[in-house]
C-alpha atoms as an extended CHARMM CRD file, in Angstrom:
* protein
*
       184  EXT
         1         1  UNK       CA              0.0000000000        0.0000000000        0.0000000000  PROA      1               0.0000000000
         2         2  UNK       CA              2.6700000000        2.6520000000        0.6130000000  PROA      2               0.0000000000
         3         3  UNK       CA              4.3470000000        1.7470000000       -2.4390000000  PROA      3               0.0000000000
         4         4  UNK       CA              0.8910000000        2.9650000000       -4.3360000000  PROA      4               0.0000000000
         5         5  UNK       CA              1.0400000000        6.0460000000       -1.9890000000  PROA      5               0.0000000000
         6         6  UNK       CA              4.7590000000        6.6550000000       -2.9740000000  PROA      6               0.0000000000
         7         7  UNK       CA              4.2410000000        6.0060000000       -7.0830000000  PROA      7               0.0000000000
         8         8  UNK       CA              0.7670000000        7.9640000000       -6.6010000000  PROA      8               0.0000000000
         9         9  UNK       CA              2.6760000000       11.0800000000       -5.3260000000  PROA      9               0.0000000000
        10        10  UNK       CA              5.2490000000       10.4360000000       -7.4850000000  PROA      10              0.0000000000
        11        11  UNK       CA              2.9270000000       10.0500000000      -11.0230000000  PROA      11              0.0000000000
        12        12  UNK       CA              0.8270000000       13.1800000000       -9.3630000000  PROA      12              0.0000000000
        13        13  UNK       CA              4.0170000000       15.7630000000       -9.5360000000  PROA      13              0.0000000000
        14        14  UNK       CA              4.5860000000       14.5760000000      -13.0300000000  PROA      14              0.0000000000
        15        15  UNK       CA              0.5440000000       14.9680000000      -14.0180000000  PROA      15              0.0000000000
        16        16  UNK       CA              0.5680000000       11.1990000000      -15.4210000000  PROA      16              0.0000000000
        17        17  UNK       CA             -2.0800000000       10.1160000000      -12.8070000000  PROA      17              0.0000000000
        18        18  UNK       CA             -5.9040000000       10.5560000000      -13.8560000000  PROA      18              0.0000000000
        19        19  UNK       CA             -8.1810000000        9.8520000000      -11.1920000000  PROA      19              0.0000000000
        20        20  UNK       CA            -12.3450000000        8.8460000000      -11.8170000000  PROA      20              0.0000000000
        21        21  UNK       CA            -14.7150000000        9.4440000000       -8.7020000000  PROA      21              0.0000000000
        22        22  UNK       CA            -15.4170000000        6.0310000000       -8.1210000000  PROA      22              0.0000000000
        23        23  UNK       CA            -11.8590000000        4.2170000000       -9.0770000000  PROA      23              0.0000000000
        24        24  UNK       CA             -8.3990000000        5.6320000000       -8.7840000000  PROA      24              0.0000000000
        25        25  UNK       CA             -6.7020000000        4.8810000000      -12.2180000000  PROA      25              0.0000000000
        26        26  UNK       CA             -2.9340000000        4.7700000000      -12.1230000000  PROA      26              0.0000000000
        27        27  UNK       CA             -2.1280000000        5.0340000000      -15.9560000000  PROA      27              0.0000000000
        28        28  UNK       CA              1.5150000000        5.4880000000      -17.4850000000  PROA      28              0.0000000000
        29        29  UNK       CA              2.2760000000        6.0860000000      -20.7950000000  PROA      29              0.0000000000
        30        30  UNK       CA              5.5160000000        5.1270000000      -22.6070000000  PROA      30              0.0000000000
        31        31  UNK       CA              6.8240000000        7.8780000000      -24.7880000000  PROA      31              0.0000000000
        32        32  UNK       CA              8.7230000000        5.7910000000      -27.5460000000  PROA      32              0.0000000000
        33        33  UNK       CA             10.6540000000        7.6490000000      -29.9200000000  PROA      33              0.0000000000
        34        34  UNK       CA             12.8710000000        6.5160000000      -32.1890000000  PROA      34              0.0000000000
        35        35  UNK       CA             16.1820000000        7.6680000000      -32.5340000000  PROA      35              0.0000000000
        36        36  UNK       CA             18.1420000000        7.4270000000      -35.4220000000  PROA      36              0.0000000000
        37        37  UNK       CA             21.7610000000        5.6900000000      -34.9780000000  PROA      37              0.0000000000
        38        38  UNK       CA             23.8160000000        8.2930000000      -32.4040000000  PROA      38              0.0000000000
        39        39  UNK       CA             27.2150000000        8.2710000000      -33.2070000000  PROA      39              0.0000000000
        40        40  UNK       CA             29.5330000000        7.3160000000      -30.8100000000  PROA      40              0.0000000000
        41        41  UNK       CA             32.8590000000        9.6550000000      -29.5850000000  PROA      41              0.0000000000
        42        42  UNK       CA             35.7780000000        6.6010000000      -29.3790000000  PROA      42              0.0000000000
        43        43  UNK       CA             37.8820000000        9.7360000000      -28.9230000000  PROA      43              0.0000000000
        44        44  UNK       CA             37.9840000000        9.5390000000      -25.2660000000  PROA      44              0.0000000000
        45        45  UNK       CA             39.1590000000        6.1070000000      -25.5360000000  PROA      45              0.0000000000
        46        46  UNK       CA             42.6520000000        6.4430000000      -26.3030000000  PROA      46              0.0000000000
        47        47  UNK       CA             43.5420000000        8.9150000000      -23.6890000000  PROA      47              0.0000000000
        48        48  UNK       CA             45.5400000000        7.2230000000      -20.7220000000  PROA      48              0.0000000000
        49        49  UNK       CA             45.7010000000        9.0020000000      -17.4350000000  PROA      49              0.0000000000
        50        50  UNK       CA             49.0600000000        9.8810000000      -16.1640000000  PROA      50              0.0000000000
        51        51  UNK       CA             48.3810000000        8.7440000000      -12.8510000000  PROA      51              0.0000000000
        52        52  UNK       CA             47.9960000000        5.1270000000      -11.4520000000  PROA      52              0.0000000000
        53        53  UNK       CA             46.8760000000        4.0580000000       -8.8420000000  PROA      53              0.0000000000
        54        54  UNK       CA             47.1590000000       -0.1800000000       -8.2640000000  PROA      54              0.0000000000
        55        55  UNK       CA             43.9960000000       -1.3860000000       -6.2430000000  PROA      55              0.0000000000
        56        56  UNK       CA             44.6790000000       -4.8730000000       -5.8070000000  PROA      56              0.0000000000
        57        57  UNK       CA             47.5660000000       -5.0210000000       -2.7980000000  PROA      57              0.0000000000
        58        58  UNK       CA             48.4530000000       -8.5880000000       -4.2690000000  PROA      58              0.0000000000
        59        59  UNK       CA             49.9950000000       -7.6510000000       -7.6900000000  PROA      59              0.0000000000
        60        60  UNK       CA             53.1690000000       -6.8530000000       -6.9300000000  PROA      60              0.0000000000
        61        61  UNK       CA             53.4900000000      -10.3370000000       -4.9760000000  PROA      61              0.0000000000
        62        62  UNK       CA             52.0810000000      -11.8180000000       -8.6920000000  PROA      62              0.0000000000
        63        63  UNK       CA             54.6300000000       -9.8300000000      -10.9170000000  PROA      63              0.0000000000
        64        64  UNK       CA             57.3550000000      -10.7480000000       -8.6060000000  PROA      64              0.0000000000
        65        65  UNK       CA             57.8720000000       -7.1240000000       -7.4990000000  PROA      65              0.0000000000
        66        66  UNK       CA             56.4480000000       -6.8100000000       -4.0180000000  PROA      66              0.0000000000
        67        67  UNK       CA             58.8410000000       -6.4040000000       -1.2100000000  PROA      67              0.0000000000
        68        68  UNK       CA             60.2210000000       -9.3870000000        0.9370000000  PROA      68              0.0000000000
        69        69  UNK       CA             62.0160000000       -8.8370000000        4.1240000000  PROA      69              0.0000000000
        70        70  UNK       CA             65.6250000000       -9.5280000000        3.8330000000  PROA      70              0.0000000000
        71        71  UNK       CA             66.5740000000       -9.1790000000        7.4250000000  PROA      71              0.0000000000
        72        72  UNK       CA             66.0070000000      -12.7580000000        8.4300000000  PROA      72              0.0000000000
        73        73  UNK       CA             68.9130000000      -14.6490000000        7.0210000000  PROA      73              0.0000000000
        74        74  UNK       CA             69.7530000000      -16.3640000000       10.0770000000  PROA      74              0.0000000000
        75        75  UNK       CA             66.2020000000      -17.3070000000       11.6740000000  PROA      75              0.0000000000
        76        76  UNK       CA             65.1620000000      -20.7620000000       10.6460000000  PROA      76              0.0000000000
        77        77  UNK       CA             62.3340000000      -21.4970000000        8.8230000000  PROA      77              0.0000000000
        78        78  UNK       CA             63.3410000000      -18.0340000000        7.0060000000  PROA      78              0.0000000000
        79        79  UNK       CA             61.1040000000      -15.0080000000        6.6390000000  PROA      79              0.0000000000
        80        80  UNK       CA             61.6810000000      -14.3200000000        3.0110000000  PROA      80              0.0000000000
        81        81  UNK       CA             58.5590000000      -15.4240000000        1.4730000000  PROA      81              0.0000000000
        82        82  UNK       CA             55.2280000000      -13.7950000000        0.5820000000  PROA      82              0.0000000000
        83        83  UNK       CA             53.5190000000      -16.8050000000        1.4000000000  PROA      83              0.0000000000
        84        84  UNK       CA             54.1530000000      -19.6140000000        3.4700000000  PROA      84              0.0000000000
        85        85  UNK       CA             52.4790000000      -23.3820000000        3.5400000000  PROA      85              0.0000000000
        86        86  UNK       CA             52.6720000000      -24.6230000000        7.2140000000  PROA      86              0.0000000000
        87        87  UNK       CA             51.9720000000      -28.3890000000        7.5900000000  PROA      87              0.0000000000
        88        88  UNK       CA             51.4580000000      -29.6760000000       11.4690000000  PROA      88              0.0000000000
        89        89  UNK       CA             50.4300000000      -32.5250000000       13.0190000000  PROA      89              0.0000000000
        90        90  UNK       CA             48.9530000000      -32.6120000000       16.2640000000  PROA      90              0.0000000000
        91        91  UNK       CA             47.8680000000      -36.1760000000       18.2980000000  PROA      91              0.0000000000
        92        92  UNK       CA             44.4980000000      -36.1250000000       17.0150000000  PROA      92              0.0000000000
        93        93  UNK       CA             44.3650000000      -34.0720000000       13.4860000000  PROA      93              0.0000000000
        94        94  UNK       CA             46.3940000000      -32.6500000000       10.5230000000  PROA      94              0.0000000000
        95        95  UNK       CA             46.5380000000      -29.1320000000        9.6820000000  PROA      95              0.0000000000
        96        96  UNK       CA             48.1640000000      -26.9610000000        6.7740000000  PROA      96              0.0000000000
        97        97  UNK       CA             47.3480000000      -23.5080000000        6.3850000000  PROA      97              0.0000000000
        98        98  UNK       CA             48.9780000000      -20.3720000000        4.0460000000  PROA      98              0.0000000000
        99        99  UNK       CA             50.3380000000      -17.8230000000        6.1240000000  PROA      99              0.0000000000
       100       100  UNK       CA             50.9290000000      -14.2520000000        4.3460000000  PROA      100             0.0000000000
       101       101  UNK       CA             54.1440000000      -12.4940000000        5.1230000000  PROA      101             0.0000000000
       102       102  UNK       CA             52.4800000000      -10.0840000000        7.7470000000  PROA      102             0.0000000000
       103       103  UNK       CA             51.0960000000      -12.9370000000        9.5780000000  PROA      103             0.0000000000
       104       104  UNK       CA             47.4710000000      -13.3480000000        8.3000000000  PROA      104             0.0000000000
       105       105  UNK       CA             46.0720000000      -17.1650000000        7.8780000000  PROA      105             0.0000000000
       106       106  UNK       CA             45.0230000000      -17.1100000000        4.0140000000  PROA      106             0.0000000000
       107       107  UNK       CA             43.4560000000      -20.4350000000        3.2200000000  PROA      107             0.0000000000
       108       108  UNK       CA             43.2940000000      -23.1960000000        6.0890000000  PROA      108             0.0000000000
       109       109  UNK       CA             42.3610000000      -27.1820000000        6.0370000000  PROA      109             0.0000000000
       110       110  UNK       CA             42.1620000000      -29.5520000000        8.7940000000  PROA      110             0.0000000000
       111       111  UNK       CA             40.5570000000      -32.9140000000        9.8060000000  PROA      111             0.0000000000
       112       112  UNK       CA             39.0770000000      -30.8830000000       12.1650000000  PROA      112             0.0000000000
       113       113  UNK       CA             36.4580000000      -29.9110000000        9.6450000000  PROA      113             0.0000000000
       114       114  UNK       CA             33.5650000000      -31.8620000000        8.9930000000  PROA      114             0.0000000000
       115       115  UNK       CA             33.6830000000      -32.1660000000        5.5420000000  PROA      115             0.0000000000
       116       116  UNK       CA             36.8340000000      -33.5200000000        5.5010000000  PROA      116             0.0000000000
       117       117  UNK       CA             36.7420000000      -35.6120000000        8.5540000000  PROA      117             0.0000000000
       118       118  UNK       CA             33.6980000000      -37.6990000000        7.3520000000  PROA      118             0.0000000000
       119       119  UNK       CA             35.5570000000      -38.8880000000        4.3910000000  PROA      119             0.0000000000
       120       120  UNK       CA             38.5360000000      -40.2380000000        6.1300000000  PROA      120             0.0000000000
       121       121  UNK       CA             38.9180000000      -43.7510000000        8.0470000000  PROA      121             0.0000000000
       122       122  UNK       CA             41.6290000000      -42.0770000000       10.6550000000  PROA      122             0.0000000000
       123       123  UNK       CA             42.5560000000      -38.2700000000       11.0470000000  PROA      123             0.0000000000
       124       124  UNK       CA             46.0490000000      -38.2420000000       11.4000000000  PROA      124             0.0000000000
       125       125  UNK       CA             47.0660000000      -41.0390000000        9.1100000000  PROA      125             0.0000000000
       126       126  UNK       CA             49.0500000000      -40.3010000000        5.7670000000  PROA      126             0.0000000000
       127       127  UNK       CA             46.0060000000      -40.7730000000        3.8060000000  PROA      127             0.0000000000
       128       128  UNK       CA             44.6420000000      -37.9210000000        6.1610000000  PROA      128             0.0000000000
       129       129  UNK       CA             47.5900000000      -35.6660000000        5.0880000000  PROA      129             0.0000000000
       130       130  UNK       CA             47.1480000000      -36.3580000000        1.4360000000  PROA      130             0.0000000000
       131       131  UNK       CA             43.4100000000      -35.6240000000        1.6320000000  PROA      131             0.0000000000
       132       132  UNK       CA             43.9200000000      -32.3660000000        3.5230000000  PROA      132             0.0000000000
       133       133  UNK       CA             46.7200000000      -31.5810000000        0.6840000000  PROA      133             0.0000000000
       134       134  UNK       CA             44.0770000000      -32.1900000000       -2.3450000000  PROA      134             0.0000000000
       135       135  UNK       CA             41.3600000000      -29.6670000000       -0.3520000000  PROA      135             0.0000000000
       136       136  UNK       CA             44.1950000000      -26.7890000000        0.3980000000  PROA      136             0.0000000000
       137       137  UNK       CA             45.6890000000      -27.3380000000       -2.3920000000  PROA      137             0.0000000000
       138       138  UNK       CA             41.7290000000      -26.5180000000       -4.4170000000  PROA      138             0.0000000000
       139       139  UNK       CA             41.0790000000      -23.9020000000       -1.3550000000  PROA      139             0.0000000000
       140       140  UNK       CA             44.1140000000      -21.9810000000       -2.8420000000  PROA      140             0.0000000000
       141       141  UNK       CA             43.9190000000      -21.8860000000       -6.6610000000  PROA      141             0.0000000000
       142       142  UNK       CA             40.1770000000      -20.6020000000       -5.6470000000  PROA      142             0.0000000000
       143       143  UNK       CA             41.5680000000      -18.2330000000       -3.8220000000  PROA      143             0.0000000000
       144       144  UNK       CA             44.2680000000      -16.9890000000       -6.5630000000  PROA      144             0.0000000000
       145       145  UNK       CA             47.4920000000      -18.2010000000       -4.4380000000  PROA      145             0.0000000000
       146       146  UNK       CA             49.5880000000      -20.5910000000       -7.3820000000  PROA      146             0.0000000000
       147       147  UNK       CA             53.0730000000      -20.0140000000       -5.4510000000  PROA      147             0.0000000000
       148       148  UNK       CA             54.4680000000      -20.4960000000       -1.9140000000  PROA      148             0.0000000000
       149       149  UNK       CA             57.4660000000      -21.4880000000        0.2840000000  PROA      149             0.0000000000
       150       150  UNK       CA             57.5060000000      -24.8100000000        1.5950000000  PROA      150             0.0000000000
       151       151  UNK       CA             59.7610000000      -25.8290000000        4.4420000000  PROA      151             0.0000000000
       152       152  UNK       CA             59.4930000000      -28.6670000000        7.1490000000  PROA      152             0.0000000000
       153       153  UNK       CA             61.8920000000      -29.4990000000        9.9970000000  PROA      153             0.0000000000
       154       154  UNK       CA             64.5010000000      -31.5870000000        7.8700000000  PROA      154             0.0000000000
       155       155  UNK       CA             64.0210000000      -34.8940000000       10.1950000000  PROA      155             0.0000000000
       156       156  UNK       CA             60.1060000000      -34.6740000000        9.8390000000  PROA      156             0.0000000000
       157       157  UNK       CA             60.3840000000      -33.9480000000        6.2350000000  PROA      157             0.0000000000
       158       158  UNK       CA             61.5240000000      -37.6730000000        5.1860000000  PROA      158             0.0000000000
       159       159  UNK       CA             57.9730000000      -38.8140000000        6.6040000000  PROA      159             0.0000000000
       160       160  UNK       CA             54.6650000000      -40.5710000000        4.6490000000  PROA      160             0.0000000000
       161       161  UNK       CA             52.3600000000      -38.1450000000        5.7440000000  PROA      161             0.0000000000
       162       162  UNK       CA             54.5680000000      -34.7090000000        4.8190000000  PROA      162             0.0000000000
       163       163  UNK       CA             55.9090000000      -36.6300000000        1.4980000000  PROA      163             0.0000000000
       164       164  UNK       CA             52.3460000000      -37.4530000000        0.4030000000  PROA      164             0.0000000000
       165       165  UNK       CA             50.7450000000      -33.6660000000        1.4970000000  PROA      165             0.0000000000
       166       166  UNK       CA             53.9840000000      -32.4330000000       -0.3860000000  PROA      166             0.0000000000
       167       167  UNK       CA             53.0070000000      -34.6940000000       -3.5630000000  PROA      167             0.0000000000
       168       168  UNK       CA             48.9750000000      -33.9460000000       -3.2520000000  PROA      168             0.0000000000
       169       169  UNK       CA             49.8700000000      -30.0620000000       -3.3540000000  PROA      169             0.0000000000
       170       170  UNK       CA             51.9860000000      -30.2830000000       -6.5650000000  PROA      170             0.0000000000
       171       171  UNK       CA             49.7680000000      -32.4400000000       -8.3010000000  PROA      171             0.0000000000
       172       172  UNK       CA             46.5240000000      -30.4590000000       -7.1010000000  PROA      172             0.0000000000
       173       173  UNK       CA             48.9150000000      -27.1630000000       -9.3030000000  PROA      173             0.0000000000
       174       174  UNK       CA             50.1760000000      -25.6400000000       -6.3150000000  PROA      174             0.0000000000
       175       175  UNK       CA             54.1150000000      -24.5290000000       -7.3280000000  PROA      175             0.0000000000
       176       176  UNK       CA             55.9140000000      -24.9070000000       -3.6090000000  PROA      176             0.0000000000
       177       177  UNK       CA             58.5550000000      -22.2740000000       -4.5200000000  PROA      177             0.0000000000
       178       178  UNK       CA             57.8590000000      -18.9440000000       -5.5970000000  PROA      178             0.0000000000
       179       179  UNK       CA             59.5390000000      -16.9710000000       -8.4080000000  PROA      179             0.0000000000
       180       180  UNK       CA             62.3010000000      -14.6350000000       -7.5690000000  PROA      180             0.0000000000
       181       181  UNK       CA             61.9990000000      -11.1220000000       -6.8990000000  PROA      181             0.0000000000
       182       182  UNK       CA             62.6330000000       -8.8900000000       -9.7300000000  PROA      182             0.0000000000
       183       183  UNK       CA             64.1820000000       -5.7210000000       -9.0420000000  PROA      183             0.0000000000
       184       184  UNK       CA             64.0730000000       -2.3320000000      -10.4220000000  PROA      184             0.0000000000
């Protein structure tokens, strides 16, 4: 009803509404006219503002031009990376997440989630650590991440589990080193 009021008002300051004493009439008419063919100014077109401004915070990191820190050579794991994949398995579950350089959890997949979980006979198992490879490694193409660091404690490294994550996350199109930085 008070979108009636609202177009009645609206069609009465424009004088398109006719009213009759018994029925209210709402009554718009369509004014068609037929242009001929306007000609278009592609003019405009080729002129390229001086000034750029880039939007998307990630495109340096995708051209290879972003920033790392250098200031880390002697921390292990290292600090020079945009992002990182972190594999870790608890007594109970297996979880891998991307970690940005400034600290932020990306993409994330666990047994802990459902949809994973009920798929899987045991949740720590290296079938369990492929799995969760093939879902992060899908979670992050989604989410427009293609390259990443990849380091694990050398004496856990040469185990089922990380080998067959490590594997799942290639094959899934994951590239587990990222380019080098180019500078300017």
């Amino acid at each position: 009803m008070a979108l009636l009021r609202s177009s009645r008002h609206l069609l009465v300051a424009t004088g398109r509404l006719q009213e009759t004493s018994a029925v209210r009439l709402l009554e718009t008419r369509a004014n068609v006219q037929l242009y001929p063919e306007s000609k278009v100014d592609t003019r405009e077109n080729e002129v390229v503002s001086p000034h750029f401004m880039n939007r998307n915070p990630r495109n340096l990191e995708r051209m290879a031009l972003a920033r790392k820190d250098r200031g880390w050579a002697t921390v292990w794991p290292s600090r020079q990376f945009w992002h990182r994949l972190r594999f870790e398995r608890s007594q109970n579950h297996v979880t891998a997440f991307v970690e940005h350089c400034d600290g932020h959890v990306v993409v994330s997949a666990s047994t802990q989630e459902w949809a994973v979980k009920r798929h899987l006979y045991s949740t720590r198992d290296a079938a369990a650590s492929e799995n969760v490879g093939r879902v992060l490694a899908q979670r992050c193409l989604e989410a427009g991440i293609s390259y990443m660091v990849f380091k694990v404690i050398p004496w856990e490294f040469n185990h089922e589990g990380v080998q067959r994550f490590r594997n799942a996350m290639m094959e899934g199109g994951v590239v587990l080193t990222e380019p080098r930085r180019i500078y300017q």
